[in-house]
Structure formats: structure tokens, C-alpha cells
C-alpha positions as CSV (number, residue, x, y, z in Angstrom):
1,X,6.8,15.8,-18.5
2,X,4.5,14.3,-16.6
3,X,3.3,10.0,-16.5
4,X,0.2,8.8,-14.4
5,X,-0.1,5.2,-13.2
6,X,-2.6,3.0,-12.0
7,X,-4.5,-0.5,-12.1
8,X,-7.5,-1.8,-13.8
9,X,-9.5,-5.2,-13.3
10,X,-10.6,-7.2,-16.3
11,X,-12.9,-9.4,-16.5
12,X,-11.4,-11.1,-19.5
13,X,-8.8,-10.4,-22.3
14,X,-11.3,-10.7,-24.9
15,X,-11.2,-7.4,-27.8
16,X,-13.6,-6.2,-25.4
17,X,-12.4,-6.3,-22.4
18,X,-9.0,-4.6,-24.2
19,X,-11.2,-1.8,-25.2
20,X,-12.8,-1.4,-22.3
21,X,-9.4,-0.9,-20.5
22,X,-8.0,1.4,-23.4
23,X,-11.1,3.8,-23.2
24,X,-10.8,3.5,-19.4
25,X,-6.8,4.8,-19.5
26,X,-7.8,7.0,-21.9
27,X,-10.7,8.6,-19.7
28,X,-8.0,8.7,-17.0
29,X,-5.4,10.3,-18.5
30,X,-7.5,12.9,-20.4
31,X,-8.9,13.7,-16.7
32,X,-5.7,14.2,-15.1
33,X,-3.5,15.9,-18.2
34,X,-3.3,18.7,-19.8
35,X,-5.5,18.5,-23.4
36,X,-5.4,22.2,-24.5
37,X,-1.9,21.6,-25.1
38,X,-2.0,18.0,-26.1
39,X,-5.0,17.2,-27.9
40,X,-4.9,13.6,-28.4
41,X,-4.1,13.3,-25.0
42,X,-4.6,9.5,-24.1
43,X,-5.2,8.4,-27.8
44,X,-1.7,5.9,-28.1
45,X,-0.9,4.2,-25.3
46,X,1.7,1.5,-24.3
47,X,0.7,-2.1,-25.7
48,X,-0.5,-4.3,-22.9
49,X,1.9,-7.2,-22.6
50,X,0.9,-10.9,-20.9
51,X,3.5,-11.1,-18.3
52,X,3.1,-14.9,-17.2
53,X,0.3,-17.5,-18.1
54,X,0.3,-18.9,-14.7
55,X,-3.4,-18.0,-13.0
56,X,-2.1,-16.6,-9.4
57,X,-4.1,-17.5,-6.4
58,X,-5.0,-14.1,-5.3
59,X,-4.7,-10.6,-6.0
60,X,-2.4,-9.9,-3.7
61,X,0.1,-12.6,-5.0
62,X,-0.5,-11.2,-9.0
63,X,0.4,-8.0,-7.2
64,X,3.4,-9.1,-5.8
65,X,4.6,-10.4,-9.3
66,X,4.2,-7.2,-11.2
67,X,6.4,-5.3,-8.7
68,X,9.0,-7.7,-9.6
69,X,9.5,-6.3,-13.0
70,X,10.4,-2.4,-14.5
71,X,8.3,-1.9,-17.3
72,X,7.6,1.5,-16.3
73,X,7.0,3.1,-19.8
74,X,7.9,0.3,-22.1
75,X,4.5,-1.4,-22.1
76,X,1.5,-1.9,-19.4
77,X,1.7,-5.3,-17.6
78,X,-1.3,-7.9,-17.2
79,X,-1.6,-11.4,-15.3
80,X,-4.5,-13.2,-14.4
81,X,-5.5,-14.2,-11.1
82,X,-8.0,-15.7,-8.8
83,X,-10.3,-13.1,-7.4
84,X,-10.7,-14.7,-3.5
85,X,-12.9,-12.8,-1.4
86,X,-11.6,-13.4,2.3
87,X,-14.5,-11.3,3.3
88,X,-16.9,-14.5,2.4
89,X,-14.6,-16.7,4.0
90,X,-15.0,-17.9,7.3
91,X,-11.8,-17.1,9.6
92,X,-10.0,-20.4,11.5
93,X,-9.7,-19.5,15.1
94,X,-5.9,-19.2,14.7
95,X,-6.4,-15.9,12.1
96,X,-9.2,-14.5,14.8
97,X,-6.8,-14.8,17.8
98,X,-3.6,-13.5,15.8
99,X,-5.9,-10.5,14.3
100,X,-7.0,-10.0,18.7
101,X,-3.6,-9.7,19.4
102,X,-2.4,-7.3,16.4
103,X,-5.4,-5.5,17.4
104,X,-4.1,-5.4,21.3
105,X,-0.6,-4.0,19.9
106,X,-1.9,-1.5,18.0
107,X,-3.9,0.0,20.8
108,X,-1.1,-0.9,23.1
109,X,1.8,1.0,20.8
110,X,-1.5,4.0,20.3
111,X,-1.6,4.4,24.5
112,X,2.5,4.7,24.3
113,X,2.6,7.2,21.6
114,X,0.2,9.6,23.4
115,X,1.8,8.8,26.9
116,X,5.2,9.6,25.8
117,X,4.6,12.7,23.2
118,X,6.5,15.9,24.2
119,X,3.7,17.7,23.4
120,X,1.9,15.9,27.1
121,X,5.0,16.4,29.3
122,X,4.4,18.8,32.3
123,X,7.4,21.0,31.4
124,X,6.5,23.8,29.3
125,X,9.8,24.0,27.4
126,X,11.6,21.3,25.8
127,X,15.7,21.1,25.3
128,X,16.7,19.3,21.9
129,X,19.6,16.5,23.0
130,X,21.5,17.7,19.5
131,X,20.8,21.5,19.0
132,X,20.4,22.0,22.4
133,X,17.7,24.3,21.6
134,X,15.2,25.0,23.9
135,X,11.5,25.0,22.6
136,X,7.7,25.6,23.3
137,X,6.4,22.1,23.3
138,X,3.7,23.8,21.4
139,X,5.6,24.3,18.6
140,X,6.7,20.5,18.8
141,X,4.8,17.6,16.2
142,X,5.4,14.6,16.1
143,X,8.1,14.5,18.6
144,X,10.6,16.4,16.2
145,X,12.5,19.0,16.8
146,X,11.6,21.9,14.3
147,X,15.1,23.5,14.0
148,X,17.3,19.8,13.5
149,X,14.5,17.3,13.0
150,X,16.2,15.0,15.8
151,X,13.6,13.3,17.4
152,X,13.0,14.0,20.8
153,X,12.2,11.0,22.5
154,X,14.2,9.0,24.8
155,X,16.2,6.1,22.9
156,X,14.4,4.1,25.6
157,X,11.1,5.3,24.1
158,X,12.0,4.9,20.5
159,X,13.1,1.2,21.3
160,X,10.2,-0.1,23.0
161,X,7.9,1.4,20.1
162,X,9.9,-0.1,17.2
163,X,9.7,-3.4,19.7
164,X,5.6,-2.8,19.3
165,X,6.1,-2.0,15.4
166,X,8.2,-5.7,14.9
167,X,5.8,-7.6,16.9
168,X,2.8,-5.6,15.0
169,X,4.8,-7.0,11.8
170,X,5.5,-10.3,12.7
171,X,2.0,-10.7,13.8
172,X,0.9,-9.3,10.1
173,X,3.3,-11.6,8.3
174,X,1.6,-14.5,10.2
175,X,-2.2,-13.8,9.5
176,X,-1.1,-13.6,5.4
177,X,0.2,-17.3,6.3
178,X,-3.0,-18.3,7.1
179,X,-5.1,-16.0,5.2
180,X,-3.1,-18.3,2.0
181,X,-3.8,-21.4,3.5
182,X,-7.5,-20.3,3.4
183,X,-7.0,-19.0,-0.2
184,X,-5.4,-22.0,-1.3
185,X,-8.3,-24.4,-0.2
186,X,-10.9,-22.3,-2.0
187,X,-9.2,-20.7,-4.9
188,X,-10.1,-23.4,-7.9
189,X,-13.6,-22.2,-6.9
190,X,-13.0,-18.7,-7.3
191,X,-13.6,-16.4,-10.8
192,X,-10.4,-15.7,-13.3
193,X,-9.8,-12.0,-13.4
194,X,-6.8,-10.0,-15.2
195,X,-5.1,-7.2,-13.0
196,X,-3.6,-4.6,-15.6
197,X,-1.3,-2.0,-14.3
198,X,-0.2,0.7,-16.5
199,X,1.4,4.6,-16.7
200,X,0.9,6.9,-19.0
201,X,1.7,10.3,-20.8
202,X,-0.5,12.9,-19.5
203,X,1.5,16.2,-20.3
């Protein structure tokens, strides 16, 4: 058996905006299953259930919501939201220094990678800390060993790039901070929208 999921924007929940988003997971799943064997592939489909009547402030946020429940093939979940474009929005200075300086970590933890990859060592051969194995560093990707799977860097190494991966995080965690304060002062002006997840039956 096999189920397909995915997400549709509506407009509206209007008869036809429901239509449209049945003949739309419909299209879908007769696309992607199997209708020499299943015929009315598509045809009955789980009902779409109003999970909230709150309107969130973003997409993001309405998102966020749906992942909270598991209504994996009881019904397909809809909420509305508030469909902010940050694009149109003009950044604060604090959200274009804290994207500059996620920017410099990524390029910073980019020029570690590649200076501490096996594969650029001057040794030809590489020895494997836990199979002891000694191996072609052309045979080596991503820093793995391909007879164990340890990886081959230096704890050292693997500590200063999970310190560049937390501060990469952090820094993410702190632009969606501001990017909500933004959201939050220009939401009410923003269009109502419906997202509408949903997973179906394709054969």
C-alpha cells in the first residue's frame, strides 16, 4: 500500500474553493498511483476537517500547528492564516546584521569542512581510529569510513563544527524573533488564506 501527502493553499473555504482542492488531490494522486489497477483512483478522499478557528499570523505558524496533531489518514487538516510576505517587507537593521553574521558562519563552517576533509590531507592512505583499516582517501566521502561508517575526523574537528552548527542555529532562532515582530505589526493588513494538508491512497 502506498499513501501520498502534501499541502494546498486556498483561497477560501467556499464550495468552490473545496472543489478546487478535491479535483486538485485528485489530479495528484491519479499522477502518482497506480489507475490500471485502481480505477477510481483519487475519487473518495478523507473529509477536510477545520482544525482551529483562530486566523494564525503566518504560514509558518499555521504550519507549526498542524504538525502538532496525527491525523495521518483519518481526515485532511485545514486552518487559516495570514499570508505575510517578508519579501515586501522591509528588514530592521537588527534582522540584516543577524542574517550578515549567519551568513559569515556558514561560509566560516563551508572553509572548515573543506580544510579538514580526509579526502585533502597530504597522506594518501587513511587509518580508521575503530576498524583500524587502512584506506585510499579516494575511496573516502564525507569523512566516513566505508567499512564501519565511523567518522574520521578528529573529535577536535567534529566539536568545533557542531560549535559553528549551534551558533548557525541560535542565530536562525533569533532572526524568526524578529522576522514575528515584523509579522505581527503588519499582519491585520495581510490576506486570509487556508493551508490544507492532506495524504492519500494512491495504490
Amino acid at each position: 500500500m502506498s499513501w501520498l501527502n502534501g499541502e494546498l493553499i486556498l483561497n477560501g473555504m467556499s464550495k468552490k474553493d473545496l472543489a478546487y482542492a478535491h479535483d486538485y488531490i485528485r489530479s495528484t494522486v491519479r499522477n502518482n498511483g497506480d489507475t490500471r489497477e485502481f480505477s477510481n483512483l483519487g475519487d473518495e478522499q478523507r473529509p477536510i476537517k477545520k482544525m482551529s478557528e483562530r486566523i494564525f499570523d503566518c504560514y509558518e505558524d499555521a504550519d507549526s500547528y498542524l504538525d502538532t496533531f496525527n491525523w495521518e489518514r483519518k481526515y485532511n487538516p485545514i486552518v487559516a492564516f495570514r499570508d505575510v510576505d517578508l519579501k515586501n517587507i522591509k528588514k530592521t537593521k537588527k534582522i540584516e546584521n543577524l542574517e550578515l553574521r549567519k551568513e559569515n558562519e556558514n561560509e566560516k563552517l563551508l572553509e572548515y569542512y573543506h580544510k579538514t576533509d580526509v579526502k585533502n590531507f597530504k597522506a594518501k592512505l587513511v587509518t580508521c581510529p575503530t576498524c583500524e583499516s587502512k584506506i585510499n582517501k579516494e575511496y573516502i566521502n564525507n569523512c566516513t569510513c566505508p567499512l564501519c561508517r565511523t567518522d574520521l575526523r578528529s573529535e577536535t574537528t567534529k566539536k568545533t563544527i557542531e560549535r559553528y552548527e549551534s551558533n548557525i542555529e541560535k542565530l536562525e532562532e533569533e532572526i524568526k524573533k524578529e522576522n514575528k515582530k515584523l509579522i505581527k505589526k503588519v499582519k491585520d493588513k495581510a490576506p486570509i488564506k487556508y493551508l490544507l494538508l492532506f495524504e492519500e491512497y494512491c495504490g
